[in-house]
C-alpha positions, 0 to 999 in steps of 0.5 A, spaced: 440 522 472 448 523 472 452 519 469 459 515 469 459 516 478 461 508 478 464 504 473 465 498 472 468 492 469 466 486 467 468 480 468 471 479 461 474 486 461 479 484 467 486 485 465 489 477 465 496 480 465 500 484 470 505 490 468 512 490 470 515 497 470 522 495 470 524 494 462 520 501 461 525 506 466 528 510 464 535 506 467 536 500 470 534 499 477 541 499 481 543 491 484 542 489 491 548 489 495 550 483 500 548 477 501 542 475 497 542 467 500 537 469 505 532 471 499 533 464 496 532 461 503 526 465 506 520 467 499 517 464 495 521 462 489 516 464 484 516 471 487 523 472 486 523 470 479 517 475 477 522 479 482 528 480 477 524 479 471 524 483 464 518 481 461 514 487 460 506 482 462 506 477 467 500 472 466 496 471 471 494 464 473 487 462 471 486 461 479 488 467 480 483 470 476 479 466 478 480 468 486 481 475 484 473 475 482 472 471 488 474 477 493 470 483 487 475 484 482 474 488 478 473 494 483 468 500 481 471 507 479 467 512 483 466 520 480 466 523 487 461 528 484 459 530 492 466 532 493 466 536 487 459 540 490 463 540 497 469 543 494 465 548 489 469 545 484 468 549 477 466 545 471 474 542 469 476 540 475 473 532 476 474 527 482 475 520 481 477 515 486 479 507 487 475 502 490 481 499 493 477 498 500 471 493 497 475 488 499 474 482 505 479 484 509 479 492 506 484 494 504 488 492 496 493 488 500 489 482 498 491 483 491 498 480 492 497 476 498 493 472 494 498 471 489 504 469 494 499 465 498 497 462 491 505 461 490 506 458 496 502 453 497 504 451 489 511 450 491 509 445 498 509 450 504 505 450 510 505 456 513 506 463 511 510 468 516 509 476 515 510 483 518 504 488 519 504 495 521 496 498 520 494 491 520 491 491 513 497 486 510 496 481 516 489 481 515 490 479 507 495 475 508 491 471 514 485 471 509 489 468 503 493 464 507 486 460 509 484 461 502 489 456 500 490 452 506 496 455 510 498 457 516 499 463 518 503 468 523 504 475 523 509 480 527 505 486 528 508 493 531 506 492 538 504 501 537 498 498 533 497 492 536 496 496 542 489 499 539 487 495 534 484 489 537 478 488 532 483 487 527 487 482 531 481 477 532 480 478 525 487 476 523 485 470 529 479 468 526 482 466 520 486 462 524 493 466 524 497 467 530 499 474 532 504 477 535 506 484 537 512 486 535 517 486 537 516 479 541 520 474 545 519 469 540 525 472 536 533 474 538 532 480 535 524 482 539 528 479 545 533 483 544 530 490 544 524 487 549 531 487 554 532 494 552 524 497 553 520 492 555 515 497 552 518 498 545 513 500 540 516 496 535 516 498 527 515 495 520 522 494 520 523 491 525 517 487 525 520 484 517 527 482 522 522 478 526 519 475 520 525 473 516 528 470 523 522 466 523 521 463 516 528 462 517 528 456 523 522 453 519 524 450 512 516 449 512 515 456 512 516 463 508 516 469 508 511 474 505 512 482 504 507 486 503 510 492 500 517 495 497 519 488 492 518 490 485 513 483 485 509 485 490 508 492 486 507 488 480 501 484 483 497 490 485 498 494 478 491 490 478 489 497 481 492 501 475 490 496 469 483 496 472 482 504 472 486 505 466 480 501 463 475 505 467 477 511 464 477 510 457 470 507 458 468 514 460 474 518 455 477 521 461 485 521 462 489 523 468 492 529 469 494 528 476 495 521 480 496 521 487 495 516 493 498 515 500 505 512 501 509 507 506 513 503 502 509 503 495 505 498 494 499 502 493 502 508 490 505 503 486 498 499 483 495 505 481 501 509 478 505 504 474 501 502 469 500 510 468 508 511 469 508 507 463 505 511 458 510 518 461 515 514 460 514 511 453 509 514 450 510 522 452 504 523 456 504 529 462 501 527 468 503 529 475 504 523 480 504 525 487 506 521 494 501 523 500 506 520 507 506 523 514 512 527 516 514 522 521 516 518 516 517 521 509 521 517 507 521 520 500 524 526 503 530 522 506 537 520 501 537 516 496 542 511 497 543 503 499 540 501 505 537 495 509 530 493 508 529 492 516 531 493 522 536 487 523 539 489 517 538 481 514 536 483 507 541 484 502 541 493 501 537 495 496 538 503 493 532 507 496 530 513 499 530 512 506 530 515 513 535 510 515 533 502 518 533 503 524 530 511 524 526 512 530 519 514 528 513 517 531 507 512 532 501 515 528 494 513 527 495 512 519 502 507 521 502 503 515 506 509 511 510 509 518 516 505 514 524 508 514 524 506 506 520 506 499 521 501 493 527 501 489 522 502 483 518 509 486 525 512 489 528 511 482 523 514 479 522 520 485 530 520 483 529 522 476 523 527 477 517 524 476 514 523 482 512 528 487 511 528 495 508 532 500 508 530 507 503 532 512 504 534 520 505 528 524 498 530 528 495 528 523 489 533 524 488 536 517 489 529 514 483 527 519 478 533 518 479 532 510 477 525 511 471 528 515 469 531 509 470 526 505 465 521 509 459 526 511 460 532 507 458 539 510 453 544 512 447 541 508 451 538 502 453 530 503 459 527 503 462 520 499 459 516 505 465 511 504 470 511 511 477 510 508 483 508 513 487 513 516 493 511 511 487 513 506 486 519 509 492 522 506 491 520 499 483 525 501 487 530 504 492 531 497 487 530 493 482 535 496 488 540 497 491 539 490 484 540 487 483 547 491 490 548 489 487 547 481 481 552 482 486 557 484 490 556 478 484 557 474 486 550 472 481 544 469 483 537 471 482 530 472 485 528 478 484 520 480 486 518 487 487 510 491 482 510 497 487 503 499 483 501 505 476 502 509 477 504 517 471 500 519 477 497 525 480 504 526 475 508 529 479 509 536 484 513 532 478 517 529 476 519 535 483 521 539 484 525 533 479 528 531 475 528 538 470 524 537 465 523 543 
């Protein structure tokens, strides 16, 4: 029998502690500019404390363990040993994958919707308002919402909205009220309404509508699903876990890749590795898997607006510009103009690397094929990954051919962040799907 194709954790080996990466990089993280009163005005205090927080561990609750178990943490480690028979990969080269897509809503965004809505809920607020772009991050924080006992509204970029109608009555069934985005419910949506009545909105438009909300409404605050430092630090759950993992089956990465919009899941899994390169000397390759219609990793690095409206306070990151327009793509959660001040100070300094691939997205769709059903008389994973995950199969696949090459032997682990199970419409325009 093959061993180690799923590791697990029990219970008592989940991590109890989050990592915050900020007093291990290598200088500090640049200040926001500008008026940081909207920050105080709209979040979640507790949040805004882990936010600038210079502890290394941050606790995690006792009920929020006590959550995570109830949505399967800790999630499983698979060798992707067909994959490996599928790529003819020779003894040295080994796959392994994250099962980040075994959630209730299917997607690793519940890890830190919980923790937001947990914070909310503790700090007497009854609604929680938030963007969403694939729809996987309004889908988790609906969820948590209504673990908690909240409300809930999402703005959600209407190029998706548009196609995504089982996941919008997810979102309803747990008792969200959802709004393409942008809508007449804000100055801003009105506003760009009256430009295009058919504007297909973006993430950052999408977080000014939500911020303009939770800003009329003292009962109500504001939730963002990626970029923040407290919102990487929830999901560096993922990294912890699999750093366990592996030792389990005495294995160490050499390369590291997931797919990335603005960072949280390239976050989860990498940080905690990110620590032992930057403290301990170890050598691995970090990849970052986006379209080329947002490559925000490829843009400047320099201060920038978080949204469209410019609300926020600036932060220092690789961006495309706040208002950049991008073309709408089928994997649209990496369609954001700006990555996390944290990735792209670590981008800056050399340790992550970036690949981005054409805005067609069919090399990243027939990789992902691949993955799920295999080829010729040779089966494949059989998981189907949401097509932002795709592009974290597409890297990994071409980085493990590019290692056979080389004649290199590796151990490359990558994040599968999400299922498709509501994006088979965009399988099917992709790929030809009958």
């Amino acid at each position: 029998m093959e061993k180690s194709l799923a590791v697990n954790l029990s219970i008592e080996e989940a991590p109890k502690q989050w990592y915050n990466i900020l007093p291990d990089l290598p200088e500090p993280l640049s200040e926001p500019k500008g008026d940081l009163s909207i920050l105080d005005k709209t979040m979640v205090k507790e949040c805004l404390k882990q936010e600038f927080s210079k502890d290394r561990f941050i606790d995690i609750p006792e009920e929020i363990q006590l959550l995570y178990q109830q949505i399967g943490r800790p999630r499983a480690l698979f060798r992707a040993k067909n994959l490996e028979k599928l790529l003819d990969l020779p003894e040295g080269i080994e796959l392994y994958y994250k099962s980040e897509f075994l959630s209730p809503t299917g997607s690793h965004k519940v890890n830190t919707a919980i923790a937001q809505a947990f914070y909310a809920k503790k700090e007497g607020f009854e609604r929680l308002v938030t963007e969403t772009g694939a729809g996987q991050w309004g889908s988790a924080l609906s969820f948590a919402a209504r673990l908690v006992g909240l409300k809930s509204t999402v703005y959600w970029v209407r190029a998706v909205y548009q196609w995504k109608e089982a996941r919008r009555q997810l979102m309803e069934l747990y008792g969200a009220k959802v709004f393409a985005s942008p809508s007449q419910n804000t100055q801003v949506g009105r506003k760009l309404l009256k430009e295009n009545s058919e504007h297909p909105g973006s993430l950052g438009i999408a977080i000014s509508e939500g911020l303009e909300d939770a800003g009329k409404d003292e009962k109500a605050v504001y939730c963002l699903g990626s970029v923040l430092n407290h919102v990487l630090m929830h999901q560096t759950i993922i990294g912890l876990e699999t750093k366990k993992q592996l030792e389990k089956i005495d294995r160490y990465p050499d390369v590291i890749i997931s797919c990335l919009g603005g960072g949280s899941n390239f976050g989860g899994l990498a940080l905690p590795f990110m620590h032992d390169v930057l403290k301990e000397g170890k050598k691995i390759k970090f990849i970052a898997a986006q379209s080329q219609g947002a490559a925000n990793l490829q843009g400047e690095y320099r201060y920038n607006f978080a949204d469209y409206a410019g609300f926020t306070p600036q932060l220092k990151m690789y961006t495309l510009g706040h208002q950049q327009e991008m073309p709408p793509i089928k994997g649209d959660g990496l369609r954001y103009h700006g990555c996390s001040p944290i990735i792209s100070l670590l981008r800056s300094k050399g340790f992550i690397d970036t690949v981005a691939y054409p805005v067609d997205e069919k090399h990243v769709f027939e990789r992902a094929r691949l993955f799920v059903r295999g080829d010729r008389d040779l089966p494949g994973e059989g998981y189907l990954p949401a097509p932002e995950s795709a592009y974290s199969i597409a890297c990994a696949i071409d980085e493990a051919i590019k290692c056979k090459e080389e004649g290199l032997k590796k151990v490359i682990v990558f994040n599968i962040s999400g299922h498709g199970f509501m994006d088979m419409p965009g399988y099917k325009e992709v790929l030809g799907l009958k």
